[in-house]
N, CA, C and O atoms as a MOPAC input file, in Angstrom:
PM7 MOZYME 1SCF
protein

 N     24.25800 1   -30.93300 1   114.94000 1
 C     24.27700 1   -30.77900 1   113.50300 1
 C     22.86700 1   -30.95400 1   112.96300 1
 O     22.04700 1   -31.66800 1   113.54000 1
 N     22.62300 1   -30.34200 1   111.93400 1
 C     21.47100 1   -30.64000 1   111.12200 1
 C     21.38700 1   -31.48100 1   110.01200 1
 O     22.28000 1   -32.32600 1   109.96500 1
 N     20.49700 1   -31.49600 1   109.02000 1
 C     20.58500 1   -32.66000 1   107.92100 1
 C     20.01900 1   -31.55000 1   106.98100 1
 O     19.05800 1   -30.79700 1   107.13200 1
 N     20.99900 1   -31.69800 1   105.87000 1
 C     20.89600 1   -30.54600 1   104.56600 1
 C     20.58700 1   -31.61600 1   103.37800 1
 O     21.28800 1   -32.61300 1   103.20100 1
 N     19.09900 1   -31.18700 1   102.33800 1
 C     19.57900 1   -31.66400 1   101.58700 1
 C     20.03900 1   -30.95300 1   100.04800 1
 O     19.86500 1   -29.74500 1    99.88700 1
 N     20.47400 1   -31.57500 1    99.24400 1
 C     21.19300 1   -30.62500 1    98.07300 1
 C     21.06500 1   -30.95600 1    97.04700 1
 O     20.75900 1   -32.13800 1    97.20700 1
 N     21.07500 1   -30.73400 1    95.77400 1
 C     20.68600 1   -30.79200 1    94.79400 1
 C     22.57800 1   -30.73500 1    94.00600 1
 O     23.15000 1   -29.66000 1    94.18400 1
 N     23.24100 1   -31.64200 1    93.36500 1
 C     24.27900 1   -31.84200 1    92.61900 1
 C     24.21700 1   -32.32300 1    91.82300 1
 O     23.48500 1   -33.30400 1    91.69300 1
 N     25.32200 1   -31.62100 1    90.47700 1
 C     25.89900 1   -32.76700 1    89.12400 1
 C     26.30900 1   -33.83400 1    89.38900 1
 O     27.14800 1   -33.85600 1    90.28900 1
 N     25.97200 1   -34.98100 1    88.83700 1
 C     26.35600 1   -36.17400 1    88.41600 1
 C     28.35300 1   -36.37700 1    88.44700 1
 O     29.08700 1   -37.23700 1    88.93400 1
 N     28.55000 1   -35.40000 1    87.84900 1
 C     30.13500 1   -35.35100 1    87.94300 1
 C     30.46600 1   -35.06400 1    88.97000 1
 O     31.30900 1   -35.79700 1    89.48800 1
 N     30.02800 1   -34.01900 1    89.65300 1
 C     30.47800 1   -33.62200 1    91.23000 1
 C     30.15200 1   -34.58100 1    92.14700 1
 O     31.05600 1   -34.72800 1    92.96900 1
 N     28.86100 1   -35.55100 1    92.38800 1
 C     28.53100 1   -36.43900 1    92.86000 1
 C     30.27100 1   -37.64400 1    93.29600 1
 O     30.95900 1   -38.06700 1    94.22500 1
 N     30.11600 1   -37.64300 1    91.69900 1
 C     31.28000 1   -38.71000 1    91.39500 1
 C     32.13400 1   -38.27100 1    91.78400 1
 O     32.89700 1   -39.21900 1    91.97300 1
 N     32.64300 1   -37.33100 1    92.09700 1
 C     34.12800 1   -36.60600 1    92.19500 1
 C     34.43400 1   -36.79400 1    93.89200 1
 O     35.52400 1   -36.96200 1    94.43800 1
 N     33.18700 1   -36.71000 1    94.45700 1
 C     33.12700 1   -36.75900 1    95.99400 1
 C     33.00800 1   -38.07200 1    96.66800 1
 O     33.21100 1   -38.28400 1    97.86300 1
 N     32.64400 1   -38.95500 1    95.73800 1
 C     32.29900 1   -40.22900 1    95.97700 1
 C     34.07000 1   -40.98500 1    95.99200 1
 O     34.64000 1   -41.68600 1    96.82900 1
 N     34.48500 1   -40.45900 1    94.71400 1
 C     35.80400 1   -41.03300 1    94.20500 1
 C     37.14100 1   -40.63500 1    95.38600 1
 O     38.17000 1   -41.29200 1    95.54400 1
 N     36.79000 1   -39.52500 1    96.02400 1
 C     37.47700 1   -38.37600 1    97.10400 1
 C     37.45200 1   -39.06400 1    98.48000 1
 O     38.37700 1   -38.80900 1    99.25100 1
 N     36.57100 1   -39.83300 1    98.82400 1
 C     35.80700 1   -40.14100 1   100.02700 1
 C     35.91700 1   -41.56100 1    99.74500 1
 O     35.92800 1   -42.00200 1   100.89400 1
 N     36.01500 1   -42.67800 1    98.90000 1
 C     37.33800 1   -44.47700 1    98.48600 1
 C     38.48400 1   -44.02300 1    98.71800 1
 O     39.29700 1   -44.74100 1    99.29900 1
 N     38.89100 1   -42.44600 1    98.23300 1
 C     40.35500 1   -43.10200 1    98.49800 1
 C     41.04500 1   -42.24900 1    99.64200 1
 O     42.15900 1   -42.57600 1   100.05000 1
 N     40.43700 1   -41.25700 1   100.10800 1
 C     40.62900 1   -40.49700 1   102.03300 1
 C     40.09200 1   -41.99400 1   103.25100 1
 O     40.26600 1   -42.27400 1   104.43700 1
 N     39.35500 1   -42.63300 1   101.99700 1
 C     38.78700 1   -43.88300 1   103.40400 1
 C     37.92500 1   -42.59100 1   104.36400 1
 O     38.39600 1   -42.43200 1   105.49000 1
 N     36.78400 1   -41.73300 1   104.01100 1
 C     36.18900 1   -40.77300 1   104.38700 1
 C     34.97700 1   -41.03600 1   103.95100 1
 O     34.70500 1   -41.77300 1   103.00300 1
 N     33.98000 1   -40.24900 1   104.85100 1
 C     32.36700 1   -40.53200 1   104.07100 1
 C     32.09400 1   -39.49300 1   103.34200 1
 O     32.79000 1   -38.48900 1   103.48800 1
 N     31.11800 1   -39.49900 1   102.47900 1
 C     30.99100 1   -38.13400 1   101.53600 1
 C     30.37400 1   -37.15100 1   102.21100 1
 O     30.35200 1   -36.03700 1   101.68900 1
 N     29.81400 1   -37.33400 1   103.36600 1
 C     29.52600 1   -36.10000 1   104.05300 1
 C     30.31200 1   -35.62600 1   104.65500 1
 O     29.90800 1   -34.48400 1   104.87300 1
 N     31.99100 1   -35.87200 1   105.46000 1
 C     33.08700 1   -35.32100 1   105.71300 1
 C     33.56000 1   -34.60900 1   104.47200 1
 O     34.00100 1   -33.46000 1   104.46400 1
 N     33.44200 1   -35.32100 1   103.52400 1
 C     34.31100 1   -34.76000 1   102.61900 1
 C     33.59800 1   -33.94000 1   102.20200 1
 O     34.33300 1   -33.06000 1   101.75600 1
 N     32.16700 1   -33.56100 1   102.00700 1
 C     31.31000 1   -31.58700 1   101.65800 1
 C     31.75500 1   -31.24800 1   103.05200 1
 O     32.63500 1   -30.45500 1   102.71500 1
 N     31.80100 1   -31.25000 1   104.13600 1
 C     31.57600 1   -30.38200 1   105.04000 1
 C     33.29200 1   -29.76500 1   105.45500 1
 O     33.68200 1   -28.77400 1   106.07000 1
 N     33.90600 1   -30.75400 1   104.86300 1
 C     35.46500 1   -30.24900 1   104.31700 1
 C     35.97500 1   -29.63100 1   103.79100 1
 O     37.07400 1   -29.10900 1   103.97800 1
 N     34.58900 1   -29.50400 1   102.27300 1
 C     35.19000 1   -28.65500 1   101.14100 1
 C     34.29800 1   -27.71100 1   101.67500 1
 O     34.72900 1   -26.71900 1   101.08800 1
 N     33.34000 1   -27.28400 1   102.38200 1
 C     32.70000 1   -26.23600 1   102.99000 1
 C     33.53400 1   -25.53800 1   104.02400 1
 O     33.56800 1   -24.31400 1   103.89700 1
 N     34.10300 1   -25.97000 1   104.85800 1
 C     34.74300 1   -25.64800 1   105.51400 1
 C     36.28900 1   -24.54100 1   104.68700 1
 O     36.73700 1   -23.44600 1   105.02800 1
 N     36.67300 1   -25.44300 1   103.60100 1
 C     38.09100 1   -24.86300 1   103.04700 1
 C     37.19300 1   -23.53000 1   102.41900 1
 O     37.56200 1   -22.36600 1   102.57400 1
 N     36.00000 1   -23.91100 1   101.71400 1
 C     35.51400 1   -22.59200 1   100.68000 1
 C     35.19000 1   -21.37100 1   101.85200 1
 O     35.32700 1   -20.19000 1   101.53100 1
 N     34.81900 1   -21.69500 1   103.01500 1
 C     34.70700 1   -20.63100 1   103.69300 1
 C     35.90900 1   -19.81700 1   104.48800 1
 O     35.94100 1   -18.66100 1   104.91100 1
 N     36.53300 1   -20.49900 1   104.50800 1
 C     38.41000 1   -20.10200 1   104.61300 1
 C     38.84200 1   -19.10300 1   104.17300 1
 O     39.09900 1   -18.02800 1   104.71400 1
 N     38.98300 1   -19.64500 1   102.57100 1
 C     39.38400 1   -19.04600 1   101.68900 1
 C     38.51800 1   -17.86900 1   101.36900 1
 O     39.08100 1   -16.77600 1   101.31900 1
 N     37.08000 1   -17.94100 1   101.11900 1
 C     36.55800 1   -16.63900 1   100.83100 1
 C     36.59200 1   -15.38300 1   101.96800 1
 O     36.51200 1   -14.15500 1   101.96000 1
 N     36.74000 1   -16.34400 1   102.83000 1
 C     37.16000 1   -14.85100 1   104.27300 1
 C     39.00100 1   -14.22400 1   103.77300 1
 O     39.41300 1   -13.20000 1   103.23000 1
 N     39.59500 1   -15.34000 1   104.25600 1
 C     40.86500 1   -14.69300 1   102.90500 1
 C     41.03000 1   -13.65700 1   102.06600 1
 O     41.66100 1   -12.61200 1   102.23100 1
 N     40.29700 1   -14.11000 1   100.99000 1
 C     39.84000 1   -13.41300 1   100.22700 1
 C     39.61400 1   -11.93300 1   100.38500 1
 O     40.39500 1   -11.01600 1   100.13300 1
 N     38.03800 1   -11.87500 1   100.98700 1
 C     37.75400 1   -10.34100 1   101.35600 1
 C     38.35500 1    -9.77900 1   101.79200 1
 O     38.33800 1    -8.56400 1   101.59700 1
 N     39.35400 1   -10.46600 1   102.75700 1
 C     40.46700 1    -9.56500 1   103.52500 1
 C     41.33600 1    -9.24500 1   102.82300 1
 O     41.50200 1    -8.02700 1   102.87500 1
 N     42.00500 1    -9.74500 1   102.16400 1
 C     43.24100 1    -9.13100 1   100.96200 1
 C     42.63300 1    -8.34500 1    99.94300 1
 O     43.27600 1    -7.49300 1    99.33000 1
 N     41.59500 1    -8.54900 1    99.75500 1
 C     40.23700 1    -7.24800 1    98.90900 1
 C     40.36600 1    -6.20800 1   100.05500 1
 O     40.88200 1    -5.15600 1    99.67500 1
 N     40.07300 1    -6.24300 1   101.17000 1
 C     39.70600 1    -4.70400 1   101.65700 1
 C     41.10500 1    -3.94600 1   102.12500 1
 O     41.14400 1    -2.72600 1   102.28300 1
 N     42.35500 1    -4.89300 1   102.34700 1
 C     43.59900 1    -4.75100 1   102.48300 1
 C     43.87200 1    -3.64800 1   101.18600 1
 O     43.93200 1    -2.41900 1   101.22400 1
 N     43.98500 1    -4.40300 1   100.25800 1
 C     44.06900 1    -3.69300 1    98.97900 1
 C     43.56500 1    -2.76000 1    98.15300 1
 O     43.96500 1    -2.47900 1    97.02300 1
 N     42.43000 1    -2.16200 1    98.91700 1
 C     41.70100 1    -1.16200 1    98.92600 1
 C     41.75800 1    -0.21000 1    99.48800 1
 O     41.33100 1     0.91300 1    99.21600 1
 N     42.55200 1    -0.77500 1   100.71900 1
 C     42.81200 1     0.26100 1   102.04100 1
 C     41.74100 1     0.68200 1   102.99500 1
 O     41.53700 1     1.83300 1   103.38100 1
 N     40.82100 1    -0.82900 1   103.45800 1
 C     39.68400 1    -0.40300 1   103.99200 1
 C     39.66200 1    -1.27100 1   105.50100 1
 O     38.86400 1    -1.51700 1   106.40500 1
 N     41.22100 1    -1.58000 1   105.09700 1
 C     41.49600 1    -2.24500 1   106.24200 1
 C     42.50200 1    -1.37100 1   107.24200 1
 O     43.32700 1    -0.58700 1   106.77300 1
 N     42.33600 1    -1.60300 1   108.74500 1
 C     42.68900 1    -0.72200 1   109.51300 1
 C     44.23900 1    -1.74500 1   109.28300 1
 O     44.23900 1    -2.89800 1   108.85400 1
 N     45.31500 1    -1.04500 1   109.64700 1
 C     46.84700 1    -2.16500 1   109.83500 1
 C     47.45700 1    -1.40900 1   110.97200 1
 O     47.12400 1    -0.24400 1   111.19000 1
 N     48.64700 1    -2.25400 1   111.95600 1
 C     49.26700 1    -1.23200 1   112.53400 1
 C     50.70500 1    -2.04000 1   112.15400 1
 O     50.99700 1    -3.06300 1   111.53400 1
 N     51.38500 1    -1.05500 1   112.84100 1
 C     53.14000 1    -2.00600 1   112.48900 1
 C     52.79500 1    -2.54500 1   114.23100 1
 O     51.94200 1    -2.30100 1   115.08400 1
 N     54.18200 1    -3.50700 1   114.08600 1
 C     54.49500 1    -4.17000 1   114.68600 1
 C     54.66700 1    -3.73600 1   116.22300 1
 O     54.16600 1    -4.22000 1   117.23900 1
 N     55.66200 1    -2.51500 1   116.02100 1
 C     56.38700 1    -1.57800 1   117.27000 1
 C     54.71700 1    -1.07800 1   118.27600 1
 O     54.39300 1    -1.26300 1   119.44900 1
 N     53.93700 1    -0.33400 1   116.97700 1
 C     52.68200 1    -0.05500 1   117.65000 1
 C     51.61300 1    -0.87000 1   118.67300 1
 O     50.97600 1    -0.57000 1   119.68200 1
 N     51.84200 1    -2.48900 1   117.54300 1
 C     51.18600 1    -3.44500 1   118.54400 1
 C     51.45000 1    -4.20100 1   120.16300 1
 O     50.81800 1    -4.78300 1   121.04500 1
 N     53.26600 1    -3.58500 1   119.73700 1
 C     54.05000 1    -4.04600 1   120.94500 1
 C     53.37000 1    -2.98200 1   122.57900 1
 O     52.97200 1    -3.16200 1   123.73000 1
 N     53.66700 1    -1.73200 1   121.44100 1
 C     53.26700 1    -0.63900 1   122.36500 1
 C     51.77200 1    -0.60800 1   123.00000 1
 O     51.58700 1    -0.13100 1   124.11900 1
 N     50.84500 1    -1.08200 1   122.31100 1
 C     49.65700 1    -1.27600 1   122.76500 1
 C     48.85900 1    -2.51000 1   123.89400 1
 O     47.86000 1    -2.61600 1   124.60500 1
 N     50.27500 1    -3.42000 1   123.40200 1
 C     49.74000 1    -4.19800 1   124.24000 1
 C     50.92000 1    -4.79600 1   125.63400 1
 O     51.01800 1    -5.82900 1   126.29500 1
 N     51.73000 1    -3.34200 1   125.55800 1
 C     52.68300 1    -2.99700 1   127.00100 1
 C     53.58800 1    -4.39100 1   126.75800 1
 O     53.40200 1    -5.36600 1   127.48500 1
 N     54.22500 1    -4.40100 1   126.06600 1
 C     55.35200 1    -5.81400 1   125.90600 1
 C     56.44900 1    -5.32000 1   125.27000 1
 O     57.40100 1    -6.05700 1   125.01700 1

């Protein structure tokens, strides 16, 4: 791992501090937690964006069976 440093609001500070007393967690689990969920979700995301665009390849089910001889 490396050592990041960051620049935060006072409220967000607090919010992570307050997050990390009561998980019984340190505040650096708890960013690299909420880093972890935000990068989740924004992959998520793009995917139901390019889904919904139709820029995503899909197959049915029967096809995948068939492709992968099962």
């Amino acid at each position: 791992m490396k050592k990041m440093t960051i620049t935060l609001e006072e409220n967000l500070i607090n919010e992570i501090a307050t997050i990390a007393l009561e998980d019984g967690k340190k505040k650096t689990q708890i960013m690299r937690e909420a880093l972890y969920n935000y990068f989740d979700e924004r992959s998520i995301t793009k995917t139901v964006e390019l889904y919904k665009t139709d820029r995503l390849k899909t197959i049915s089910h029967n096809n995948l069976k068939e492709e992968l001889g099962v």
